[in-house]
C-alpha positions in Angstrom: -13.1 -2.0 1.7 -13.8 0.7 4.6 -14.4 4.3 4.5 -11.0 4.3 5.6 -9.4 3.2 2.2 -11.1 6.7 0.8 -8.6 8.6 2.5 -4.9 9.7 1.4 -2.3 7.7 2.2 -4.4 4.7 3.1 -3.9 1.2 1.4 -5.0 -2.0 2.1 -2.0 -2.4 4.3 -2.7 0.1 6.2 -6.3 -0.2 6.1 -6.0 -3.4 7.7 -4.0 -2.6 10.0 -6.3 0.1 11.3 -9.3 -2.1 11.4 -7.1 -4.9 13.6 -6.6 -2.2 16.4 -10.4 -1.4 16.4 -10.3 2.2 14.2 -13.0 1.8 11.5 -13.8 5.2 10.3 -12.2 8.2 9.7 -13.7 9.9 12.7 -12.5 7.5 14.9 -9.1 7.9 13.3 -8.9 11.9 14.0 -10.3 11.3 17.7 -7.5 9.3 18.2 -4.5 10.9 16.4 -1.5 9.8 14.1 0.6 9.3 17.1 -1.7 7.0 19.5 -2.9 5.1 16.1 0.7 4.4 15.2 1.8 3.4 18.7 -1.5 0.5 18.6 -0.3 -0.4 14.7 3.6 -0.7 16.0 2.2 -2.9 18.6 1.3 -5.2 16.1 3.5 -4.5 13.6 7.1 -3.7 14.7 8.0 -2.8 11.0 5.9 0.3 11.3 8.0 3.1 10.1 8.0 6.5 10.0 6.6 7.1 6.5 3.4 5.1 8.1 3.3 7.8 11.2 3.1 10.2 8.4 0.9 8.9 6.2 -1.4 8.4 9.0 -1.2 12.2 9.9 -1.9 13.2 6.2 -4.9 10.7 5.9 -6.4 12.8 8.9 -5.5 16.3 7.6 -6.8 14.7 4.1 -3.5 15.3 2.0 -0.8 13.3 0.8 1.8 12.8 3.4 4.7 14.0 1.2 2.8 17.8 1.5 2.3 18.0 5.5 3.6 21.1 7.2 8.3 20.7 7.5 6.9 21.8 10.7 4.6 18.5 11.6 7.3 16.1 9.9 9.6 17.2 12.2 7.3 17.0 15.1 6.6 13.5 14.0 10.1 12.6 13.3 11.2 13.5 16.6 8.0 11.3 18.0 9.3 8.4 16.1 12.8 8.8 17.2 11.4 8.8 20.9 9.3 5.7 20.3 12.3 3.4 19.4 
């Protein structure tokens, strides 16, 4: 278990996940974004969806995903769309 499983959103899935594309810590998860980090998970894991991109995105602004901003959703959901 990682500092990363302290934050919302993150399980061990997703913990894992992290650690296999070289993020270990929470800072190095906000220096690098929801977007990037998702595009490095999805390119080892093409199942990556985007409840994942969001939870990602929560775990950095340190809510649940379910309460980001309609506004960020939508910019993410657009981002997911494009990364098909």
């Amino acid at each position: 278990m990682s500092e990363l499983s302290k934050l919302p959103n993150i399980g061990k899935s997703v913990e894992q996940q992290l650690l296999q594309i070289g993020i270990t810590t929470p800072e190095q998860l906000i220096q690098i974004g929801s977007k990037q980090a998702w595009l490095n998970i999805k390119a080892i894991d093409p199942s990556a969806c985007y409840n994942r991109l969001c939870a990602l995105e929560g775990a950095i602004q340190g809510i649940r995903w379910h309460n980001l901003d309609e506004n960020i959703k939508l910019e993410l959901k657009e981002f997911y769309s494009a990364s098909k």
